[in-house]
N, C-alpha and C positions, 0 to 999 in steps of 0.2 A: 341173276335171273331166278325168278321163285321154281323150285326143283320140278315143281307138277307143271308147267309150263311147255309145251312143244318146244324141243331146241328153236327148229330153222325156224320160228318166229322173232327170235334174236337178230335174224337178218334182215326185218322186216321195217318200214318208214312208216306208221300210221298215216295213214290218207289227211294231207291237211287241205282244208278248201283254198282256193284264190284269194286273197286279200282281196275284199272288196264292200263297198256298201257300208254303214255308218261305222262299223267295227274297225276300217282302213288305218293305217297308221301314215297315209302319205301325207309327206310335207308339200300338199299342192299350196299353189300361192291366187287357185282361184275358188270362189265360192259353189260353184256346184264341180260335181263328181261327176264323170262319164265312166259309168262302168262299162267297158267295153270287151271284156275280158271272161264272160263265160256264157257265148250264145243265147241269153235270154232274150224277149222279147223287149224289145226298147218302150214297150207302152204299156200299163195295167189296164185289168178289167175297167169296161166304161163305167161309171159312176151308175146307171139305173142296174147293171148285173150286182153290181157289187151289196146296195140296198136290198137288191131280190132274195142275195145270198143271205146279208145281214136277217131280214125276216125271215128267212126261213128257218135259219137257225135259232134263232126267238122262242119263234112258234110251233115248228113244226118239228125240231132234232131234239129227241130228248137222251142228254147226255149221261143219263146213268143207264141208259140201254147199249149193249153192245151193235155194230153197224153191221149191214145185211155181210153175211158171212161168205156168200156165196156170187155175191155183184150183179145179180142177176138182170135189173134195171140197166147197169152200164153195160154192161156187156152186150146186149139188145140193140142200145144206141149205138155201139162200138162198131159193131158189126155193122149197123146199118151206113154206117158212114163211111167205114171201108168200104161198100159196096158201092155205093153215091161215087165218091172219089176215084174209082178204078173205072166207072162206069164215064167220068169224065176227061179223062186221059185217054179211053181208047179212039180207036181211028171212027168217026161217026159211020154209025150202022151197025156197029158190033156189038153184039150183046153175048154174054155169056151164061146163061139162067143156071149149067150145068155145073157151074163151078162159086156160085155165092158163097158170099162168108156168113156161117150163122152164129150163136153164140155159144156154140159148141164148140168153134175155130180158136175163142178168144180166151187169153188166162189174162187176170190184173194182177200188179204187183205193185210194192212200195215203193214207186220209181220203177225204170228200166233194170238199175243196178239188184233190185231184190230176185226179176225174172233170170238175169247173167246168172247170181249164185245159184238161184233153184236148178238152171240147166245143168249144170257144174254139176252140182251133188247129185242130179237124175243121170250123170253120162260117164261121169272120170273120178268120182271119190273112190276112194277105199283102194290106190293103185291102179283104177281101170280104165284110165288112160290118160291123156296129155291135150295141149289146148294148141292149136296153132295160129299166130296173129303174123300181119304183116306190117311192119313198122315202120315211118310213124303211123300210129293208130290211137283210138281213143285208151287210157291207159288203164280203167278199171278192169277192162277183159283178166291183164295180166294179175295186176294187183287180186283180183279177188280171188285169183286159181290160184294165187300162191298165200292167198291166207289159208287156203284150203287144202294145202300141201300137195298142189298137182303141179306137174310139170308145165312150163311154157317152151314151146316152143317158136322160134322169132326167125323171119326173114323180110328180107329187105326190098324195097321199092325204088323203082325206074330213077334215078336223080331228078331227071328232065320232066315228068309227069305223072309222077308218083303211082304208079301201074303196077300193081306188085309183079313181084320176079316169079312167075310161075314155073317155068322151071324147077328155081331153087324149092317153089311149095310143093314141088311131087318129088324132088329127089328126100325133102325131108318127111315126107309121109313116109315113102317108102323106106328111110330108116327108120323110123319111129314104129315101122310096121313089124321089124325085120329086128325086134331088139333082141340083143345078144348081153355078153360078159364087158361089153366094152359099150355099150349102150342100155342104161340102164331105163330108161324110161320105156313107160308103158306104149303103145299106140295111140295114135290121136284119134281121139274121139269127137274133138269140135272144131271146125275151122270158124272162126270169128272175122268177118265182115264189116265196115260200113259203106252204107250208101246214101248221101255221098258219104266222103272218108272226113273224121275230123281226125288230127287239124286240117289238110291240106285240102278240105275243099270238091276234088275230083270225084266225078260218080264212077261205079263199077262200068267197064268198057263191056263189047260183045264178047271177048276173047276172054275177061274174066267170068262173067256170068258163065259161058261156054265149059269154062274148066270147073267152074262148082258144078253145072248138070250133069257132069263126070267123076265126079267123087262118089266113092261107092256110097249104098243106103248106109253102111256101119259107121258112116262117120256124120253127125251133126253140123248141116252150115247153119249158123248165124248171121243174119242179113238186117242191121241196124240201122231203118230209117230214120232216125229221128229228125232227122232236115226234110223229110218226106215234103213237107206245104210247103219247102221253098225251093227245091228240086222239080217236083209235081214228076216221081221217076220212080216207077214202085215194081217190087218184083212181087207182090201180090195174086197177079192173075198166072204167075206159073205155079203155086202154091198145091194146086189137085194134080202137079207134073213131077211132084218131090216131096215125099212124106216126110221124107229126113232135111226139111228146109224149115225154117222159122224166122220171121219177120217181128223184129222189136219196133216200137215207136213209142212216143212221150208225150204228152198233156204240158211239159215241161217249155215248149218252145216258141212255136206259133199258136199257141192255143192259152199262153198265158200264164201257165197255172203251177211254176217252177216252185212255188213253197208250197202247193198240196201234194205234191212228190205221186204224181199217177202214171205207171206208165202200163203198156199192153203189149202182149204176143198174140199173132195170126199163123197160124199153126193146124197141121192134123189134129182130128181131135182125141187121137190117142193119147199124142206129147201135150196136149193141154188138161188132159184129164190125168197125166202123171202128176202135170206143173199143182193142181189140185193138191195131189199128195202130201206133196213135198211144204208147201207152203205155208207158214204160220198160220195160227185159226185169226180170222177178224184183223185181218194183215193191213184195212185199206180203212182210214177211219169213216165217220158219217160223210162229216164236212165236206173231205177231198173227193167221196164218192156223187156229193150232192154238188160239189162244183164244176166236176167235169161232166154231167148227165146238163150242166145250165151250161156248160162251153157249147158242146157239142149242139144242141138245141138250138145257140146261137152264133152258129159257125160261120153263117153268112157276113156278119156282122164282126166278127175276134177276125177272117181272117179275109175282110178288105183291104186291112192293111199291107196283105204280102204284096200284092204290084209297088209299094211306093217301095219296101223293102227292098226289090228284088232292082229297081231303078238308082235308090242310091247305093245298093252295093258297088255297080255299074260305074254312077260318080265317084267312088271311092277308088275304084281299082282304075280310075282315070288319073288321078289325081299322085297316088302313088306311084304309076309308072313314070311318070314326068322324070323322076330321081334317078339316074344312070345307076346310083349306089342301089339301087334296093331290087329285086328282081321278085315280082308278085305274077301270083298264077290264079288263071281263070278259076271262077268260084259256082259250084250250084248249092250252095245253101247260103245262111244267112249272116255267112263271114267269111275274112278275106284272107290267103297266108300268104308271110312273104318270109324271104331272107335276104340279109347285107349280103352283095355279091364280095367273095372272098378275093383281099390284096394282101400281094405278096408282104409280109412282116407283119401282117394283122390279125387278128381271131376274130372270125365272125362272130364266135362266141362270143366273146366280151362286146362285140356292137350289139350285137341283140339285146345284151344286159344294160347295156348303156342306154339304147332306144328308150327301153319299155321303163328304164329311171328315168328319164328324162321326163317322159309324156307322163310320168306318176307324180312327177316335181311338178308339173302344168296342170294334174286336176284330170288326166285318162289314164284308166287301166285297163293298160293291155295284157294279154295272155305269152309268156317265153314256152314255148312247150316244142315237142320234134325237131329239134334242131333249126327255129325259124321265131315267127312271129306270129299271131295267130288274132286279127283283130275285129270283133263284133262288130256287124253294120247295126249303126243304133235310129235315133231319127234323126233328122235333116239337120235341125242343129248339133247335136252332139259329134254326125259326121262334119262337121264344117270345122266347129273345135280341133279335131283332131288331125284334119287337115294343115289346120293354119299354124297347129303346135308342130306337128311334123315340120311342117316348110321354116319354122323358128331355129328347129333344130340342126337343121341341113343350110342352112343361111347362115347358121354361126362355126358351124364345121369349118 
């Protein structure tokens, strides 16, 4: 290792993406690819956005100028569509004028993942504290704290409903609060969240939301919607009830727009006028900022598709129950998780590794991740495909 190099990055796995999309190596034996395997949206922009976009870029992005610095446009729309969206969720008659989101609320970031490190380095670098996640959880939380030399902190979740074990999460604040000679880590400074949770699908219960409204202000929750449009579950309108809350979401998902890497925080606008700070100058190119101001604009439109989405999740987690072998759990976003129920002389492990060969020999890629299986609802046919390879697989068993 080169001598100027941080040691503990010697311990370290460079993030490799999912095999997938033309790059794939699988030996499938059919002509199209079901990428099924990293939440994306099963459909690209319609052909008239896509032209809108193509001309505008033409005409109107002129690529030797740096992009607005400061997102001021998106940010505007952002807000506004948070407010739209929160306003359609609540119980009819309820308004809230006291608590809107303006674009003072919102920070853009290169992706979700650029907002994760900016929090990191505004709350725990330089020794000033530790991350706590509850696992299985989305895995970059971890990954990016420990490119960053902070400590993780990890506890475990309900077998049966993947509920994280509260408990365990206050007994380990409480040492991480309480560090000594025999505890070397700092205090946690962030509790990281999704809602719902990937892989496994579950939204935050009242008993969990209940225990973050109880974490002191000193400590950062992260609350990561990014399944937000296929949940329709937001903790949004608590947002003026918790200055030390923040809500990430992505442009990435339901909105199509997974190669312009856009994602946003709703937030005080103190912690977003840090995220400011902290952040690369002209972090968010033209393009990806002038594509998500044309999503947004045509949101009605990118997201009529969630009802079919949210219908064949439904077929899918129909379809997979069938299987005595496989044991899948209720889904509020836009995939489905399961695992091989464990027989005695067997590794689930190695069946899960064997599934997800299998359905890669057939032309789907699925996701192996948290101890299960992790399988994007794609469209109608792609879900059939995977269906019918599934039932191949378990027919020849």
């Amino acid at each position: 290792m080169l001598p100027f190099i941080r040691q503990d990055l010697a311990e370290l796995t460079a993030y490799t993406p999912h095999p997938g999309g033309a790059s794939t190596e699988s030996a499938h034996s059919e002509s199209v690819i079901d990428r099924l395997d990293t939440n994306e949206c099963p459909y690209d922009l319609p052909e008239e956005l896509k032209q809108k976009l193509a001309w505008t870029y033409q005409q109107l992005i002129e690529t030797n100028r740096y992009p607005d610095g400061g997102h001021a446009a998106l940010k505007q729309a952002i807000a506004q569509y948070v407010n739209e969206s929160s306003q359609n969720i609540c119980p009819e008659g309820v308004t809230q004028p006291k608590t809107a989101i303006t674009a003072d609320n919102i920070s853009v970031g290169n992706g979700s993942d650029e907002l994760i490190r900016s929090l990191l380095i505004a709350t725990c670098l330089g020794g000033q504290g530790s991350i706590l996640v509850a696992n299985p959880t989305f895995s970059m939380y971890g990954i990016i704290a420990q490119t960053l030399g902070i400590p993780v902190v990890s506890v475990a979740r309900q077998e049966d409903n993947f509920e994280i074990d509260i408990e365990a999460a206050k007994r380990a604040i409480l040492s991480e609060g309480c560090a000594n000679d025999q505890n070397q880590n700092p205090p946690v400074r962030v509790v990281f969240v999704v809602h719902p949770n990937s892989p496994t699908a579950n939204a935050l219960t009242t008993n969990e939301i209940e225990w973050l409204s109880s974490l002191p202000e000193d400590i950062l929750v992260v609350i990561d919607e990014a399944y937000f449009e296929f949940s329709q579950n937001t903790l949004a309108d608590r947002l003026h009830q918790h200055s030390n809350w923040i809500i990430l979401r992505t442009f990435s998902k339901a909105f199509r727009l997974a190669s312009m890497r856009v994602g946003y925080a709703i937030a005080h606008p103190e912690l977003t006028a840090t995220l400011e700070k902290i952040r690369l100058p002209y972090n968010l190119p033209t393009f990806s900022q002038t594509a998500a101001e044309f999503a947004l604009a045509q949101r009605q439109l990118l997201l009529a598709v969630i009802p079919e989405i949210i219908a064949e999740r439904a077929k899918l987690i129909a379809a997979l129950t069938q299987y005595q072998k496989l044991q899948v759990w209720p889904s509020a976003a836009n995939f489905v998780y399961l695992r091989v129920k464990s027989v005695e002389g067997e590794s689930a492990e190695k069946a899960h590794q064997q599934i997800m060969q299998q359905l890669k020999a057939r032309g789907t890629l699925i996701r192996h991740t948290g101890g299960g299986l992790r399988i994007t609802v794609g469209s109608p046919d792609e879900n059939q495909r995977t269906c019918d390879r599934i039932a191949e697989i378990f027919d020849n068993s």
